[in-house]
Biopython code that builds the backbone (N, CA, C, O; Angstrom):
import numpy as np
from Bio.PDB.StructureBuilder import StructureBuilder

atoms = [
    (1, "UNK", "N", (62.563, -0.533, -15.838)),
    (1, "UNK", "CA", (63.947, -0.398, -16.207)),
    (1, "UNK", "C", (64.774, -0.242, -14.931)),
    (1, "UNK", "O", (64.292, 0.374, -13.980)),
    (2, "UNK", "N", (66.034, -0.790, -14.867)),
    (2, "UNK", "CA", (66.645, -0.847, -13.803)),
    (2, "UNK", "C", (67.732, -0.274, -14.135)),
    (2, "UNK", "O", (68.264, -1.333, -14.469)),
    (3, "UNK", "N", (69.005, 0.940, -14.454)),
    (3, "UNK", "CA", (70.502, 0.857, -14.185)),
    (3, "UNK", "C", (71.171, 0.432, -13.221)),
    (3, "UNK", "O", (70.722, 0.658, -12.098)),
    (4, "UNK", "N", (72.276, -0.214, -13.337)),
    (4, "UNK", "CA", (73.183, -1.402, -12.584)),
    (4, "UNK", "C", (74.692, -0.275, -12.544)),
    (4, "UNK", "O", (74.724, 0.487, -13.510)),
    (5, "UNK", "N", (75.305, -0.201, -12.026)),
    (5, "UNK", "CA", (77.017, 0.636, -12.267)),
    (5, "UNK", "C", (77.686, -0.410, -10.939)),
    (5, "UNK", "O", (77.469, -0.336, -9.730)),
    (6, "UNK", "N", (78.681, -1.503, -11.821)),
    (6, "UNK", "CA", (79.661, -1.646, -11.223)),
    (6, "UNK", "C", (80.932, -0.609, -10.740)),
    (6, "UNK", "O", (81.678, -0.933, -11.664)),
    (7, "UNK", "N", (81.537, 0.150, -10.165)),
    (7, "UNK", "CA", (82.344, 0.920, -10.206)),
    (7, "UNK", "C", (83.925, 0.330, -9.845)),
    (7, "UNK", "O", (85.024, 0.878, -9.920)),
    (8, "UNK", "N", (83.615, -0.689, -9.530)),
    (8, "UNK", "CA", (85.117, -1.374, -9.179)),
    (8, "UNK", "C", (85.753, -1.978, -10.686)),
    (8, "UNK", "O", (86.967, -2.147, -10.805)),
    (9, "UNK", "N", (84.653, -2.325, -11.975)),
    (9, "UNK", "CA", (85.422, -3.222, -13.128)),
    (9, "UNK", "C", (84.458, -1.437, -14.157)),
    (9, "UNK", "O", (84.505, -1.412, -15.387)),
    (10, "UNK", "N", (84.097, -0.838, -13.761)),
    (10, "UNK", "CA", (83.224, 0.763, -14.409)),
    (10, "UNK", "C", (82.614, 0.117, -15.676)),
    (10, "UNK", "O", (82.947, 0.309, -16.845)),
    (11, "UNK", "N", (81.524, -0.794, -15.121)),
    (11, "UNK", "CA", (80.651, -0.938, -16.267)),
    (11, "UNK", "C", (79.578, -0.806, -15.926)),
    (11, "UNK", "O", (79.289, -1.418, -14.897)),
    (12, "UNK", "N", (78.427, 0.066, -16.615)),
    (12, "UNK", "CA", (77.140, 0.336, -16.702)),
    (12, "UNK", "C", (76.215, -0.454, -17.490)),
    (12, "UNK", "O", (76.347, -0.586, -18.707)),
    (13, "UNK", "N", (74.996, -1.143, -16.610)),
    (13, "UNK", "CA", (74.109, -2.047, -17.328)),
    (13, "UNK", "C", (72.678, -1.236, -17.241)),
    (13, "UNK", "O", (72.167, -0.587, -16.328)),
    (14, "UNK", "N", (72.406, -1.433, -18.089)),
    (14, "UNK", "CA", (70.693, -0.557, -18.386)),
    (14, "UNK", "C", (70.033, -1.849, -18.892)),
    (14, "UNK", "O", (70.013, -2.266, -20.050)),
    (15, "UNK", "N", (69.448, -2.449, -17.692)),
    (15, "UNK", "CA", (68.432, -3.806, -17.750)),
    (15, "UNK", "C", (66.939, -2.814, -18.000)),
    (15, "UNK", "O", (66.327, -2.155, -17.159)),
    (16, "UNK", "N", (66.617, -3.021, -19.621)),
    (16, "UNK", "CA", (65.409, -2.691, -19.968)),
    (16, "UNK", "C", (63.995, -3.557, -19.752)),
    (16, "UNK", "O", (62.919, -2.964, -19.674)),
    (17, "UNK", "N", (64.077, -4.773, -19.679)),
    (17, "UNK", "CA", (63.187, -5.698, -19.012)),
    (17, "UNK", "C", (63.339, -6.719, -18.365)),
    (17, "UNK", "O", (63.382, -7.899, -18.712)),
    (18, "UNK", "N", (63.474, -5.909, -16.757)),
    (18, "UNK", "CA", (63.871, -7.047, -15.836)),
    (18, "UNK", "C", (63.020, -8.394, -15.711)),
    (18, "UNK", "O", (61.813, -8.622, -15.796)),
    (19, "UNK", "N", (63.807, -8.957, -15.546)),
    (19, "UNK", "CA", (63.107, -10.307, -15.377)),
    (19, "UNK", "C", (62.720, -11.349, -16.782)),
    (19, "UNK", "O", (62.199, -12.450, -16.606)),
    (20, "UNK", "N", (63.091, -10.769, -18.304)),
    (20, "UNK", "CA", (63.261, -11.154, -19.453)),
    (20, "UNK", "C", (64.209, -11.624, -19.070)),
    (20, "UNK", "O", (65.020, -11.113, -18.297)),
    (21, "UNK", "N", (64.262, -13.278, -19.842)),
    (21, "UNK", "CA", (65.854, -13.798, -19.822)),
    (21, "UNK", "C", (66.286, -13.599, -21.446)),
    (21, "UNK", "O", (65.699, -13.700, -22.523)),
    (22, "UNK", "N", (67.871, -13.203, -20.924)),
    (22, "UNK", "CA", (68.841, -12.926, -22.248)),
    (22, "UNK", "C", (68.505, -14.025, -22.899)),
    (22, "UNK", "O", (68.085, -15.051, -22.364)),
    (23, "UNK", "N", (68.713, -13.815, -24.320)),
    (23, "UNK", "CA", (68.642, -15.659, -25.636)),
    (23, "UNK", "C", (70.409, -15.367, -26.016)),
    (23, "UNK", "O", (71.152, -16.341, -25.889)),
    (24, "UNK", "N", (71.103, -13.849, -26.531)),
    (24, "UNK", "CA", (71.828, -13.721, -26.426)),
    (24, "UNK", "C", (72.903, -12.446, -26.542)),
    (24, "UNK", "O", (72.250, -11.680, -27.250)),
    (25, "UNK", "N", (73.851, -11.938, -26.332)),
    (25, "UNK", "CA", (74.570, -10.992, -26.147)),
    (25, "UNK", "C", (75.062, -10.369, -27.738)),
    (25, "UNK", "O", (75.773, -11.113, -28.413)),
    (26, "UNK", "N", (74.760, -9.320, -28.175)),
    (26, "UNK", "CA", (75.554, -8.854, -29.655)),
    (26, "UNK", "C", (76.403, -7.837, -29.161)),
    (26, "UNK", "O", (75.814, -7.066, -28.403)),
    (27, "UNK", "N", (77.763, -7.556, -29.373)),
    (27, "UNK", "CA", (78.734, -6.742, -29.465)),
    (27, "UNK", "C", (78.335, -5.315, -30.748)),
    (27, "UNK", "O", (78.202, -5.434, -31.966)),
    (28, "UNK", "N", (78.261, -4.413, -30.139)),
    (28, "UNK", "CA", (78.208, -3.182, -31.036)),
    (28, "UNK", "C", (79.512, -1.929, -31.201)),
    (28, "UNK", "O", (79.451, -0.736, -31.499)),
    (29, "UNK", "N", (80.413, -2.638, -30.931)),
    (29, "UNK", "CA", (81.494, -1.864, -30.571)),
    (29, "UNK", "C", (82.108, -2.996, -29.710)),
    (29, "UNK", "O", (81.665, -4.102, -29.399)),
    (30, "UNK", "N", (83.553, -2.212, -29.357)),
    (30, "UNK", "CA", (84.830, -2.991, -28.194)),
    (30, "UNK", "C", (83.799, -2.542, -26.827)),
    (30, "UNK", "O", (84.020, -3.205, -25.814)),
    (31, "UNK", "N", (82.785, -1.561, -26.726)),
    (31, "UNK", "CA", (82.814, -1.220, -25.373)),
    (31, "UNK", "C", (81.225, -1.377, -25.435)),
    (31, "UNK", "O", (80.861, -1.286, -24.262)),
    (32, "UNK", "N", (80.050, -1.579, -26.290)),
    (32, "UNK", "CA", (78.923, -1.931, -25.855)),
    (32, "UNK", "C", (78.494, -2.882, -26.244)),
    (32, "UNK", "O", (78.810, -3.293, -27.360)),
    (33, "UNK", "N", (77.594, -3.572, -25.410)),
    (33, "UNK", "CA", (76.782, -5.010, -26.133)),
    (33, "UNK", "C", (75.494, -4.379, -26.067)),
    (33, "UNK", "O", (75.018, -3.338, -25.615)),
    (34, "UNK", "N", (75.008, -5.668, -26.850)),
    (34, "UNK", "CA", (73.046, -5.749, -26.180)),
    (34, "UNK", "C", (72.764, -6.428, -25.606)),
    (34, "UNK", "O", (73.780, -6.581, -24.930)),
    (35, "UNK", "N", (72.117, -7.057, -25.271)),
    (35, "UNK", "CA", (71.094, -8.377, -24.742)),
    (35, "UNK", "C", (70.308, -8.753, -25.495)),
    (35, "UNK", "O", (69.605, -7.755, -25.653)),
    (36, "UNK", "N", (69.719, -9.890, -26.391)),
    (36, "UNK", "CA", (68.510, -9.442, -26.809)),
    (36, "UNK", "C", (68.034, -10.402, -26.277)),
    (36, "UNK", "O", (68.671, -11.243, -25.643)),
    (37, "UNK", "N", (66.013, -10.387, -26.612)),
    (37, "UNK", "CA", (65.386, -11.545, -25.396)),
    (37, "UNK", "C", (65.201, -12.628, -26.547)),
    (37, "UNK", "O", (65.863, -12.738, -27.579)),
    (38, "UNK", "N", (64.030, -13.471, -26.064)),
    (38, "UNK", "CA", (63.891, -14.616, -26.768)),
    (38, "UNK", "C", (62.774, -13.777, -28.495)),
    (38, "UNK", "O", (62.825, -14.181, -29.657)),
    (39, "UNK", "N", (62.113, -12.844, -28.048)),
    (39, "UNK", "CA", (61.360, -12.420, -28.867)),
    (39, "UNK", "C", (62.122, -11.649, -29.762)),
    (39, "UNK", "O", (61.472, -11.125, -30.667)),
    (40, "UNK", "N", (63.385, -11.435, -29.741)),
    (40, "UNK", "CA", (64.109, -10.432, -30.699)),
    (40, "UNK", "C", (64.197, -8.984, -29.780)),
    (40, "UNK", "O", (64.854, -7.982, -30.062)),
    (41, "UNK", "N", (63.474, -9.168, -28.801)),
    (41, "UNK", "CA", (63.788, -7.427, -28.192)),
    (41, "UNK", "C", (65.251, -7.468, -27.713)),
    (41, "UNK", "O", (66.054, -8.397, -27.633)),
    (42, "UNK", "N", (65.356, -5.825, -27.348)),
    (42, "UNK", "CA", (66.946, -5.650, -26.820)),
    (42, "UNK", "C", (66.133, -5.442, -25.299)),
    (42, "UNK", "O", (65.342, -4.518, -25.108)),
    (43, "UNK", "N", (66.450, -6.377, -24.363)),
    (43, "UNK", "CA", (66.501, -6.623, -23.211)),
    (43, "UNK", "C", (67.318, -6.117, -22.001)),
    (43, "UNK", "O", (66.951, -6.108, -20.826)),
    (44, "UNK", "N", (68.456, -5.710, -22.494)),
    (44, "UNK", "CA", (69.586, -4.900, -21.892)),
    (44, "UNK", "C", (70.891, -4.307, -22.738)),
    (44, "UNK", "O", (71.102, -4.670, -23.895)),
    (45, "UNK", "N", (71.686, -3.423, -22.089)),
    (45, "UNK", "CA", (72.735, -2.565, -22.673)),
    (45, "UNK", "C", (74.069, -2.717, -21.689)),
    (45, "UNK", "O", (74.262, -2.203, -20.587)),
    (46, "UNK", "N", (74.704, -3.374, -22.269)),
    (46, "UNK", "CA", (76.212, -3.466, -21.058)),
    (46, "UNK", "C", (77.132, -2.424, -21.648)),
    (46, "UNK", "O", (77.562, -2.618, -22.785)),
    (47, "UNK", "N", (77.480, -1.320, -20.971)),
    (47, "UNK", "CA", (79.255, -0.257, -21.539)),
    (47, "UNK", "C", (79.834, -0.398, -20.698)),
    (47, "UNK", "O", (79.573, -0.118, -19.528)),
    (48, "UNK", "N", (80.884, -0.940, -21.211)),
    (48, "UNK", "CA", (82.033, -1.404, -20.494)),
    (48, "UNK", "C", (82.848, 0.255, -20.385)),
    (48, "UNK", "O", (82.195, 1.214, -20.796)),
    (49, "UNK", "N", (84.222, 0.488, -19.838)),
    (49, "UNK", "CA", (84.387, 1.737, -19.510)),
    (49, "UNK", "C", (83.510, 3.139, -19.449)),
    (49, "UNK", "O", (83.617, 4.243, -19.981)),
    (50, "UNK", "N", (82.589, 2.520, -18.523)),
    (50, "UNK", "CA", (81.469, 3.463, -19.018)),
    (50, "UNK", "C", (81.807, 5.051, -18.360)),
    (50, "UNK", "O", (81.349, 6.053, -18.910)),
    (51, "UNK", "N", (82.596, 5.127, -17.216)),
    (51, "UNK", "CA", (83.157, 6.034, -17.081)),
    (51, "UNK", "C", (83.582, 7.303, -18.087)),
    (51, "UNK", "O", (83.222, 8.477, -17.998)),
    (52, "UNK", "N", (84.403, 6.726, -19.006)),
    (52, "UNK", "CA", (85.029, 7.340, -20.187)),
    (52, "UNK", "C", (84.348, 7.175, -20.930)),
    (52, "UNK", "O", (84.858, 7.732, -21.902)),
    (53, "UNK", "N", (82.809, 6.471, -21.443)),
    (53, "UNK", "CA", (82.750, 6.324, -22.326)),
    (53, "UNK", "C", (80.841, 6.932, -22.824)),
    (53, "UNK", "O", (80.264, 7.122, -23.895)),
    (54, "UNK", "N", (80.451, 7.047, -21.351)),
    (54, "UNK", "CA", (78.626, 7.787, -20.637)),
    (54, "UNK", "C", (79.105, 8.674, -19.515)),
    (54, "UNK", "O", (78.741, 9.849, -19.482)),
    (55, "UNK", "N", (79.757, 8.264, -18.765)),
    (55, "UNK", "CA", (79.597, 9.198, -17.786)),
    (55, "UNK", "C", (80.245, 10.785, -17.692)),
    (55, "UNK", "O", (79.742, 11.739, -17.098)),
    (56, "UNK", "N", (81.343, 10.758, -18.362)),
    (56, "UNK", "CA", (82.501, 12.078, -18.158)),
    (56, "UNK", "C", (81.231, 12.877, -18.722)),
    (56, "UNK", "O", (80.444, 13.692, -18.240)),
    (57, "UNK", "N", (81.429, 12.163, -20.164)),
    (57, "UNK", "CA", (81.188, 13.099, -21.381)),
    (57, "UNK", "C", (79.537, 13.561, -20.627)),
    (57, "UNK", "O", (79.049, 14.675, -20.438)),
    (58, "UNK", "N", (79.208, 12.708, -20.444)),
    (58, "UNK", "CA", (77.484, 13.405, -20.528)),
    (58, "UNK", "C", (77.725, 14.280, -19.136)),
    (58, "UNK", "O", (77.033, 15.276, -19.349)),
    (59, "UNK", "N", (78.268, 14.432, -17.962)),
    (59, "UNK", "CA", (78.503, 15.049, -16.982)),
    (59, "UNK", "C", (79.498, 16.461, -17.594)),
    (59, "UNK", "O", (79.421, 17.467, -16.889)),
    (60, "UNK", "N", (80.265, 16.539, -18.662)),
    (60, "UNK", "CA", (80.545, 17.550, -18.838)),
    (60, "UNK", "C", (79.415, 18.071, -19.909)),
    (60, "UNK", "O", (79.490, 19.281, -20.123)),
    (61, "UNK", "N", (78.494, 17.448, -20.542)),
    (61, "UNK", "CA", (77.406, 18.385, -21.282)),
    (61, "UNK", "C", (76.512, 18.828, -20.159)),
    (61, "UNK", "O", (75.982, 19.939, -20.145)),
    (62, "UNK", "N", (76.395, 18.118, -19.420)),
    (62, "UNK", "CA", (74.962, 18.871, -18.135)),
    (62, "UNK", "C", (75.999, 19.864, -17.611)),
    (62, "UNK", "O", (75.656, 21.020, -17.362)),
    (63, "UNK", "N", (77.049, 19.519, -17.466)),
    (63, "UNK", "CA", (77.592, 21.226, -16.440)),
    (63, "UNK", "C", (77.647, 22.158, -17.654)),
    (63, "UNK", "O", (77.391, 23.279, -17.214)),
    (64, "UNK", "N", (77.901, 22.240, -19.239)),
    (64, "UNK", "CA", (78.282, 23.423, -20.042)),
    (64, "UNK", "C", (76.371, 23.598, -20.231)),
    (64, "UNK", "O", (76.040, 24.769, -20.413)),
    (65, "UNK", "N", (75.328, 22.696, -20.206)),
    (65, "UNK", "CA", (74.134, 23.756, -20.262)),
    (65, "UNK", "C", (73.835, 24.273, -18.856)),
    (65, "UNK", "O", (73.496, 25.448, -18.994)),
    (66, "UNK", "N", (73.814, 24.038, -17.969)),
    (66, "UNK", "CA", (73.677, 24.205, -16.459)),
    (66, "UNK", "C", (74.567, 25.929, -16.652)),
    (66, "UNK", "O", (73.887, 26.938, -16.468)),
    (67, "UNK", "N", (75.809, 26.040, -16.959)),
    (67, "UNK", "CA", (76.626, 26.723, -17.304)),
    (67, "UNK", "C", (76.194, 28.220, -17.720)),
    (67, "UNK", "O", (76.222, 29.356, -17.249)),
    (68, "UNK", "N", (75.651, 27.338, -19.242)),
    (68, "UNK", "CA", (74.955, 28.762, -20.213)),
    (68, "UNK", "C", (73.762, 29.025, -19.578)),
    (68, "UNK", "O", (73.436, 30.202, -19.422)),
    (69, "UNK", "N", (72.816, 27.838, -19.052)),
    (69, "UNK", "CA", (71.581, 27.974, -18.251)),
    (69, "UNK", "C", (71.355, 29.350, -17.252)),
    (69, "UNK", "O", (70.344, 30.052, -17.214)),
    (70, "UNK", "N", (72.874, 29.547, -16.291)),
    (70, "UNK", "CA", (73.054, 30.589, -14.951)),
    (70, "UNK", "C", (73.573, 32.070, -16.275)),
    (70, "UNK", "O", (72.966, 33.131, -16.419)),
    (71, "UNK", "N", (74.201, 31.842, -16.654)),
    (71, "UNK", "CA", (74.762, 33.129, -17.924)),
    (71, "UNK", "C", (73.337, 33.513, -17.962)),
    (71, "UNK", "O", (73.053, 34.507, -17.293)),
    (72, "UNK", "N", (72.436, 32.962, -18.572)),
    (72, "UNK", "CA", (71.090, 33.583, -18.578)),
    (72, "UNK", "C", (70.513, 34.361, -17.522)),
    (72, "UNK", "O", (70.012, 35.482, -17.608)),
    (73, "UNK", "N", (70.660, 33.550, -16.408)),
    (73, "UNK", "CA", (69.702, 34.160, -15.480)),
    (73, "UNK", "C", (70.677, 35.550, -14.725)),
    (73, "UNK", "O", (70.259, 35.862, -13.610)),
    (74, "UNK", "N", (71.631, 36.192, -15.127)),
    (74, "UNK", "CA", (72.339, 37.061, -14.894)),
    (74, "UNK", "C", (72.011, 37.879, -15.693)),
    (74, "UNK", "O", (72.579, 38.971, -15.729)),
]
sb = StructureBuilder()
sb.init_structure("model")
sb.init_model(0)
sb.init_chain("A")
sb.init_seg("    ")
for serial, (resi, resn, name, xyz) in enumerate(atoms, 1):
    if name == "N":
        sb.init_residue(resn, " ", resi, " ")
    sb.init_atom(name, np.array(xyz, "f"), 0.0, 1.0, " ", f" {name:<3s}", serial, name[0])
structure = sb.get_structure()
């Protein structure tokens, strides 16, 4: 598995089997696709604003357990 982060257009690609070629792209939303391969697998994951849309959010759940994590050790 490879992750890809453009940060200049903030889209995140999670290439699950490199070197599988795409057959074709499904839309699951305005902001994620799939890939799938020739066999029916999902081959990759494109999120578009992935900023706003993986990154904030999951960066503000690791700092609120990280958070309660230190509360503990006090």
């Amino acid at each position: 598995m490879k992750i890809l982060y453009d940060e200049e257009r903030d889209i995140l690609y999670i290439d699950l089997a490199p070197g599988k070629k795409v057959r074709e792209t499904k839309p699951l939303n305005d902001d994620v696709f799939v890939d799938v391969g020739e066999d029916g697998e999902i081959v990759g994951i494109e999120i578009w604003r992935a900023s706003v849309t993986i990154i904030e959010p999951l960066a503000r759940h690791i700092a609120e357990k990280a958070r309660k994590a230190l509360e503990l050790v006090k």
